[in-house]
N, C-alpha and C positions, 0 to 999 in steps of 0.2 A: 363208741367206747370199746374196752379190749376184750374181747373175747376171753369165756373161765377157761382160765390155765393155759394162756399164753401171752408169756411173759418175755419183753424183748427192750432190754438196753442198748442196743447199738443201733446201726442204721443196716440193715440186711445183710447177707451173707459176706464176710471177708476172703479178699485174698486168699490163694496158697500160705504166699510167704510170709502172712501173718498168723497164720495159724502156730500155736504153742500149747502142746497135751491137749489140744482139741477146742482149747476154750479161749483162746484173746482174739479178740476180734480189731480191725483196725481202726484207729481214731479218725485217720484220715475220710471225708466224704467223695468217692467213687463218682463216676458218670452213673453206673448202677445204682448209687445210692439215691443221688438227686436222683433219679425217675420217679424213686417212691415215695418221693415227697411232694405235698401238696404248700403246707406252711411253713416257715420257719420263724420259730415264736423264742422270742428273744430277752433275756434279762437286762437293765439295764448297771446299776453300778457292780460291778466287778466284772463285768462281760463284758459289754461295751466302755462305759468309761472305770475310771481307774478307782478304786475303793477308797486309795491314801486320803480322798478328799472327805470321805464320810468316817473313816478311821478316826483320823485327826482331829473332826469336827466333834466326834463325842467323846473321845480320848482325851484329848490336850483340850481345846478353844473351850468346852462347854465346860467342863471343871474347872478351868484358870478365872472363867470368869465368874462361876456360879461360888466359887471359892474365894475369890478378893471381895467381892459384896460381903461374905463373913470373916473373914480375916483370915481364911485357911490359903494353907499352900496347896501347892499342886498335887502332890500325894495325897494330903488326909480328904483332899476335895473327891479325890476319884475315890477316897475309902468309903463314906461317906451316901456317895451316888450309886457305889454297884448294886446296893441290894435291891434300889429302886429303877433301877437300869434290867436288870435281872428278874426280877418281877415282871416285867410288862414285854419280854423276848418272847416273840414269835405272834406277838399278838396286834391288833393293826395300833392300839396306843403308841406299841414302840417306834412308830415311822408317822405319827403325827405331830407337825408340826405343834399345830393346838396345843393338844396334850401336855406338851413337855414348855410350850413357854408360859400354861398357868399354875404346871408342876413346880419348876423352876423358879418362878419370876423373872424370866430371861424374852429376850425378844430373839426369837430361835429364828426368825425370816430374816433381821438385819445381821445375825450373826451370822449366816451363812453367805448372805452376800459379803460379808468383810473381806468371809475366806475364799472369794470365788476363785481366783486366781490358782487356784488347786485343781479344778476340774479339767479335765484333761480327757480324749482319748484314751483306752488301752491299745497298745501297739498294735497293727494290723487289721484292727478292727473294722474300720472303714474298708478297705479292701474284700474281706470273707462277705459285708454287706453289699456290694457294687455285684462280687458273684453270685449271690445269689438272686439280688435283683437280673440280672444276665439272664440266669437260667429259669425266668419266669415267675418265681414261687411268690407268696404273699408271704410279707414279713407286717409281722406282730409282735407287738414292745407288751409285754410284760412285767411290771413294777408294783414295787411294795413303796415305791419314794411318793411323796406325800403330793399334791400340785402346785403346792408352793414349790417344793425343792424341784421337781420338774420342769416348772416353767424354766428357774432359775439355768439350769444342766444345760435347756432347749437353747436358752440364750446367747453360753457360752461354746455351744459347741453345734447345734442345727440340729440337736439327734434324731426330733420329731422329724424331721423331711426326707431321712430314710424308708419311714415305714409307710406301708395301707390303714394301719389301723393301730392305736394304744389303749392298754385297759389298763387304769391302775388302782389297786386294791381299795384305794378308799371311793373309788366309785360303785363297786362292785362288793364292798361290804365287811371282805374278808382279805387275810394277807394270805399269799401265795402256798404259805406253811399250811392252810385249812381247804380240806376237800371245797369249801361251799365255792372257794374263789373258782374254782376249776369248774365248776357245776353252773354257776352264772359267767363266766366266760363261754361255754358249751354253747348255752341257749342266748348269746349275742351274737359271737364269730360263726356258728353253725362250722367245724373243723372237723375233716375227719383225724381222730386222734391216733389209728394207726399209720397215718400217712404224714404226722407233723413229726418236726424236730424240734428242741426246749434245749437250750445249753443256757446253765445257771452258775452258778459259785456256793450258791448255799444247800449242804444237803440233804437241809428238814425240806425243802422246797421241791428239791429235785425228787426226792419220795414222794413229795406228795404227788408229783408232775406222771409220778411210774406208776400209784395207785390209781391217777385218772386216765389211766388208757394212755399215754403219750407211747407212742412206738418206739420214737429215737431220740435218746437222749444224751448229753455229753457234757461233761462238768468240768470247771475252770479252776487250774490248778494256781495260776496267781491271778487274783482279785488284783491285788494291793498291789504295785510295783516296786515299793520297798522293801515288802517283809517277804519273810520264808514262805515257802509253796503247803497247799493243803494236799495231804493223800489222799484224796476220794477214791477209796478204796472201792465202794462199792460198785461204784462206774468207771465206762470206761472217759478218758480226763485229759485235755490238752492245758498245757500254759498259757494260752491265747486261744481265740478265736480262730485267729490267722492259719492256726497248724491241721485245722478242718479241710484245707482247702489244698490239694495234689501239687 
């Protein structure tokens, strides 16, 4: 775990030329950087594959349809569902299956497979994962997506056979957003946590990832490949994966 009062968002010392008033450090990961790394512990939707598919799925598909069983349109359906949607954010009900098709009355497993055809890759993603396999390290999939929706992703696209090893929150108790998840991952993976990297999209997640000691961390400025980019201000943030890699 990290040592009091030292605090490290990047991956070790930057460049010259990225140095700016003393403080940007570069997104890029270094041959120096990889030395210091043991892990690389990996998010799955918005990092690896593309968000539009889980976007869409609670945006459009689950209101259209949870809304035609009552006669609502597509609007007053999403009015309707946000407070219930919003009530249960960041908490593991929000990425259970279960939860939301006894919520609902919906059968949230054949809805997703309807829309499978959405799952996709984010661009380059496969590639930053082939380098770091290259250069040794243990890669670990880290997920708040439920096993249904997992399995599903694994099917479409192989993601499970990148890694060593997957922990995802409903095995382990807690979503990524709550220290415990980071605390029962500790005591499975046994990682040293100044020596991993965690590249996320979500920033309740990626705090929680910096309050559990993670040394290096980097956050994804497009999830979604349709929509506008996030500022993750507080870290430092590539648009890909891809752009980690020299």
């Amino acid at each position: 775990m990290r040592r009091a009062g030292a605090r490290r968002d990047g991956c070790g010392a930057p460049p010259a030329h990225a140095i700016m008033a003393g403080k940007m450090r570069t997104h890029v990961l270094l041959e120096s950087h990889w030395s210091s790394l043991d892990h690389v512990l990996l998010d799955l939707d918005g990092t690896l594959l593309d968000l539009n598919f889980d976007n869409h799925f609670w945006q459009t598909l689950v209101p259209q349809a949870w809304g035609d069983a009552r006669g609502l349109g597509l609007e007053a359906a999403r009015l309707s569902l946000q407070p219930r949607f919003a009530a249960c954010a960041g908490t593991l009900m929000w990425y259970s299956t279960e939860h939301w098709s006894l919520e609902l009355g919906l059968d949230i497993a054949a809805l997703k497979r309807q829309d499978a055809d959405r799952i996709r890759w984010l661009p380059g993603a496969q590639r930053f994962l082939a380098a770091a396999r290259e250069r040794g390290k243990r890669l670990v999939l880290l997920t708040n997506a439920h096993p249904h929706s997992l399995a599903l992703k694994h099917e479409r696209t192989g993601v499970l056979d990148h890694f060593d090893a997957s922990f995802s929150a409903h095995e382990l108790g807690a979503p990524k957003e709550d220290p415990r998840f980071w605390q029962a991952l500790q005591r499975l993976e046994r990682f040293d946590a100044l020596r991993s990297l965690f590249v996320d999209d979500n920033a309740a997640v990626l705090r929680a990832a910096r309050a559990a000691g993670i040394g290096h961390i980097r956050a994804i400025r497009r999830p979604d490949s349709v929509r506008a980019p996030h500022l993750h201000e507080e870290f430092t943030a590539v648009d890909a994966l891809v752009e980690l890699l020299e």
